[in-house]
C-alpha positions in Angstrom: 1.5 15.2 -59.2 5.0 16.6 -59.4 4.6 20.1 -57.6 6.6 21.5 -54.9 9.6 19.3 -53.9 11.1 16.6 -55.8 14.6 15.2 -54.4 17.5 14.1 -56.5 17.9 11.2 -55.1 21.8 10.5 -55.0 23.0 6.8 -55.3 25.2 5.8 -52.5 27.5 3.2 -52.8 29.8 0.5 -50.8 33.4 1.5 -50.8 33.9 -1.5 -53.1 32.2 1.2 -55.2 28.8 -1.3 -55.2 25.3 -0.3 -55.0 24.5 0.2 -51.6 20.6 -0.9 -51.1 20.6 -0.9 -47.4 21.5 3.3 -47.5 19.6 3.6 -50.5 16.4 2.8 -48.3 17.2 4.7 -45.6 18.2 7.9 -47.4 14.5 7.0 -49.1 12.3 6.7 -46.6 14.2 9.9 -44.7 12.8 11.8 -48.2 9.0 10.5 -47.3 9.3 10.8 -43.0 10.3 14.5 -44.2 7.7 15.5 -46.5 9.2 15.9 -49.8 6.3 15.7 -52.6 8.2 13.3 -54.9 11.1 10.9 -55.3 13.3 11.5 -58.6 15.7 8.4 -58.7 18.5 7.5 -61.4 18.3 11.3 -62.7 22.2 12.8 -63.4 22.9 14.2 -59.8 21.6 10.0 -58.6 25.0 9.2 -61.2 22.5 7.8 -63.7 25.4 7.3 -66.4 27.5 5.4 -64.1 25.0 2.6 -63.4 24.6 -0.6 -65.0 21.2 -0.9 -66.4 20.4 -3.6 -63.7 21.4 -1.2 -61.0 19.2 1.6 -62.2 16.2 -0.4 -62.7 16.9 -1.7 -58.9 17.1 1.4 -57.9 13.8 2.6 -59.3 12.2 -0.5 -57.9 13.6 0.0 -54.5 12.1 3.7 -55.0 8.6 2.7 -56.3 8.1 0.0 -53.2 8.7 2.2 -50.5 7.0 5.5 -52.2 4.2 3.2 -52.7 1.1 5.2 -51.8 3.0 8.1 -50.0 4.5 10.2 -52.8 5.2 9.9 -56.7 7.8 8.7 -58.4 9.4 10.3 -61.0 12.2 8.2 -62.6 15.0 9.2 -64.1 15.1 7.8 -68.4 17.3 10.1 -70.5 20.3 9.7 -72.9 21.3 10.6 -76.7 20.0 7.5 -78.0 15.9 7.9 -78.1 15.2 4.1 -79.4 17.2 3.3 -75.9 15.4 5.8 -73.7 12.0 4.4 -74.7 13.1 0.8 -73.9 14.6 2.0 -70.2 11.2 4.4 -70.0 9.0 1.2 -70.7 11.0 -0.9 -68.4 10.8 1.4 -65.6 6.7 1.8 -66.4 6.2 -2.0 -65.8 8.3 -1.2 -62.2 5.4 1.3 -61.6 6.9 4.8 -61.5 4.7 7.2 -61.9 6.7 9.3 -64.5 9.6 10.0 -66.1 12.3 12.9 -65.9 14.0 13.0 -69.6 17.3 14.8 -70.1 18.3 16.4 -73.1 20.3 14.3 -75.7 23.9 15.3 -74.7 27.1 15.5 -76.7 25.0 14.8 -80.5 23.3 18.8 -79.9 20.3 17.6 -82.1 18.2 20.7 -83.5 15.3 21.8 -81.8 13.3 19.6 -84.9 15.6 16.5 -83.2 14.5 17.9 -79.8 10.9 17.7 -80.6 10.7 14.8 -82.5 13.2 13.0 -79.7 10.3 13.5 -76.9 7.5 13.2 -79.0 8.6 9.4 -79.6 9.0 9.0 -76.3 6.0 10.4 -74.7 4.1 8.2 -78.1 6.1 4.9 -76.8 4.8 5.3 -73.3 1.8 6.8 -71.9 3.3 8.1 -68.7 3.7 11.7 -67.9 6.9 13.0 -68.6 9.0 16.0 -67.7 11.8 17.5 -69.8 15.2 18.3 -68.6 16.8 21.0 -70.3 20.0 21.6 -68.6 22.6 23.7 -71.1 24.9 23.8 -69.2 25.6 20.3 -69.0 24.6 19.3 -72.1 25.4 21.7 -74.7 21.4 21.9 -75.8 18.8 24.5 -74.9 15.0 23.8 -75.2 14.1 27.0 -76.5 10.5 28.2 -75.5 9.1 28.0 -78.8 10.3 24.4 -78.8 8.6 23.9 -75.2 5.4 25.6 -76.7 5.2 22.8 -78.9 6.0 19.2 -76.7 3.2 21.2 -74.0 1.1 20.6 -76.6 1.8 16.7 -76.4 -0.6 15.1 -73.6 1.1 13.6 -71.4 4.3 16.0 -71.8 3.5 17.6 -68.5 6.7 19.7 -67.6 10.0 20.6 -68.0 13.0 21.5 -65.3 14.6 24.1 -66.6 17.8 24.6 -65.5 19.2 26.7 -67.9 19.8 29.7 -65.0 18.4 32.3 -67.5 15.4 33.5 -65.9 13.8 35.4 -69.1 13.7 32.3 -70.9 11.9 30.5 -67.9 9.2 33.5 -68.1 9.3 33.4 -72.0 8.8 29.6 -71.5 5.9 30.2 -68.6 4.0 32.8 -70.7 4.0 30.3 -74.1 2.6 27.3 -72.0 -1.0 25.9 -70.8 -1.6 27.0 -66.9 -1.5 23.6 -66.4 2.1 22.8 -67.7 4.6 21.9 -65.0 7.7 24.5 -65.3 10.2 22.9 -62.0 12.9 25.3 -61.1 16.2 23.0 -61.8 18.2 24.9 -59.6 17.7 25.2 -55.6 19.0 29.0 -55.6 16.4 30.4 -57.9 13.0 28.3 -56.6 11.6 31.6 -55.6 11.7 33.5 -58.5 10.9 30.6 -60.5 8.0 30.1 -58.6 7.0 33.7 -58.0 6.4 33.8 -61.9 4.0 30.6 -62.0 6.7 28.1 -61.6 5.5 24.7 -59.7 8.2 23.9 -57.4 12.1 22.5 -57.7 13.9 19.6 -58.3 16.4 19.5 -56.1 19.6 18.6 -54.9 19.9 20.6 -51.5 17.1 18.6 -50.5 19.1 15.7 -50.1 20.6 17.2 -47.1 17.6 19.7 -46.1 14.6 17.7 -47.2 12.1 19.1 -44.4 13.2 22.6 -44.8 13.1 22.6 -48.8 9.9 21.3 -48.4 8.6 24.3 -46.5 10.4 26.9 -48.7 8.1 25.2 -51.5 4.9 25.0 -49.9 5.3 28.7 -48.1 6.0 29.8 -51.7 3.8 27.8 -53.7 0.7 29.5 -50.9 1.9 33.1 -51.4 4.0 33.3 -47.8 7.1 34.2 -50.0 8.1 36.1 -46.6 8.7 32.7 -44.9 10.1 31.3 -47.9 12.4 33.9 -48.2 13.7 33.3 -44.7 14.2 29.9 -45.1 15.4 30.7 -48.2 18.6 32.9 -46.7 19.3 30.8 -44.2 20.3 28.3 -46.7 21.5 29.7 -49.9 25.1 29.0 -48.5 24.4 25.3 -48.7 22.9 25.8 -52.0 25.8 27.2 -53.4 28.2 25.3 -51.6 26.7 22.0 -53.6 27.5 23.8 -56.8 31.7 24.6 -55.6 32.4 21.3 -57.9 30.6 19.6 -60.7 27.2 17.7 -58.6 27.3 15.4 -57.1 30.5 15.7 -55.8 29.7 17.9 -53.1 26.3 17.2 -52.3 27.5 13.6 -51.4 30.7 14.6 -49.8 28.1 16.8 -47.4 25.7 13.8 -46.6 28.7 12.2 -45.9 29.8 14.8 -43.3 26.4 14.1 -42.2 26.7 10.6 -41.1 24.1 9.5 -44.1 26.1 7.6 -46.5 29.8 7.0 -47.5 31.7 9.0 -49.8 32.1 6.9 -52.5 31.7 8.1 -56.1 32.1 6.3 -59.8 34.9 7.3 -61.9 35.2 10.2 -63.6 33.9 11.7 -60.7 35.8 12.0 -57.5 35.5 13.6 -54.2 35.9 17.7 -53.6 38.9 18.9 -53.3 40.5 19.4 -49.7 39.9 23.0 -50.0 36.4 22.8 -50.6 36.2 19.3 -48.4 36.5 21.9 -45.8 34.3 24.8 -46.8 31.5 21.9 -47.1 31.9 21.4 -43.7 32.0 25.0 -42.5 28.4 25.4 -44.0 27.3 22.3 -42.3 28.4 23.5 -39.1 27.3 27.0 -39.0 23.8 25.7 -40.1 24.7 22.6 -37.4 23.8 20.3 -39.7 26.6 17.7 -38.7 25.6 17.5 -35.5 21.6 17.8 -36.0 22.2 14.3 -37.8 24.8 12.8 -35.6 22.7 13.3 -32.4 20.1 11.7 -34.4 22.0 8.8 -35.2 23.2 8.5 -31.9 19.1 8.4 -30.7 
């Protein structure tokens, strides 16, 4: 169910700084007309600790009703408090997602015991597949693969992004797993090698911009055409990296901006790119003519 390409879904707001519903479904059902395989709302680059919990559940809903019957769902219920992520995770279950995305406790650093027995009580509380965020990085905890060896063998732990950028420990982590255990590149840049190793796909945040085209880079990989991948892949590593020039979302939302498909609006402590980068941003959209691909289309 969640193979190939799963957006990021960012959450665009009004500039009163509101949830914005009306963009919300458009940026949505632009995600389906272009192919993606499945919708991941409310995770960290969608500004999931920002929003109330009545605005995440909304989102989710808005998510599951127009996904409805076209492509997954895979929600976004994560956080250092485990007795609270259950309670979001059954919430969002009732809404109908179709699984869950779980990041790594943050700021606490549990063990990887705490680890284990954090997403075996979740994955015991609610019988929907789940996939594991491990993200370093921004958390300060790894899921080692010994650790990952273990929740694979929970049932319906199905999967893990790893985003940890340290490609041994994804093939440590793909060689200690079932063949039938989800490993999602969490990072656009490396998909390929990610995938070239038995990785399933990506979750990612360039597809917010490039949905179509991250789609293909998936699929061509995902059927052995890594020579098509690869091309698609170089066209737009610049875009890739460019997301990353601040802490996400920042730029990735300053881009769609740039590209006519929301406001730039984010929730405090984030704010917008720096002038600097503002305007590399929008060198890479133009040299891949990005801004004007979507402002024509607009304009249509």
């Amino acid at each position: 169910m969640f193979t190939g390409t799963g957006t990021a879904l960012v959450t665009p707001f009004r500039t009163d700084g509101s949830l914005d519903e009306g963009t919300l479904r458009r940026l949505i059902q632009r995600q389906i007309d272009a192919g993606v395989d499945f919708l991941v709302p409310c995770g960290t680059t969608g500004e999931s600790p920002t929003l109330t919990h009545e605005e995440h559940v909304r989102v989710v809903e808005i998510a599951v009703a127009l996904a409805k019957g076209k492509v997954p769902v895979l929600a976004g219920a994560g956080g250092y408090n485990t007795a609270e992520v259950i309670a979001m995770a059954r919430e969002l279950a009732e809404l109908g997602a179709d699984g869950f995305l779980s990041v790594t406790p943050y700021y606490n650093k549990p063990t990887q015991e705490g680890l284990y027995q954090h997403y075996r009580a979740i994955a015991e509380a609610v019988p929907l597949p789940i996939i594991v965020y491990s993200v370093q990085g921004r958390t300060g905890v790894n899921i080692e693969p010994a650790t990952v060896k273990r929740l694979a063998q929970i049932e319906n732990i199905v999967g893990i992004k790893e985003a940890s950028g340290n490609v041994s420990q994804m093939a440590a982590i793909l060689n200690a797993v079932p063949e039938d255990f989800i490993v999602l590149s969490g990072d656009d840049a490396i998909t390929l090698p990610v995938i070239s190793m038995g990785g399933r796909g990506v979750i990612s945040v360039v597809s917010n911009e490039i949905p179509a085209e991250m789609s293909r880079l998936t699929r061509a990989a995902l059927q052995g055409d890594f020579q098509t991948a690869r091309e698609i892949h170089r066209r737009f590593h610049p875009l890739m990296e460019i997301n990353f020039v601040e802490s996400n979302p920042g730029p990735v939302k300053a881009a769609m901006a740039e590209m006519g498909l929301l406001e730039a609006v984010w929730r405090l402590p984030l704010v917008g790119p720096k002038a600097e980068n503002q305007m590399r941003i929008r060198a890479v959209l133009e040299s891949l003519e990005l801004v004007q691909r979507v402002h024509a289309a607009v304009a249509n």
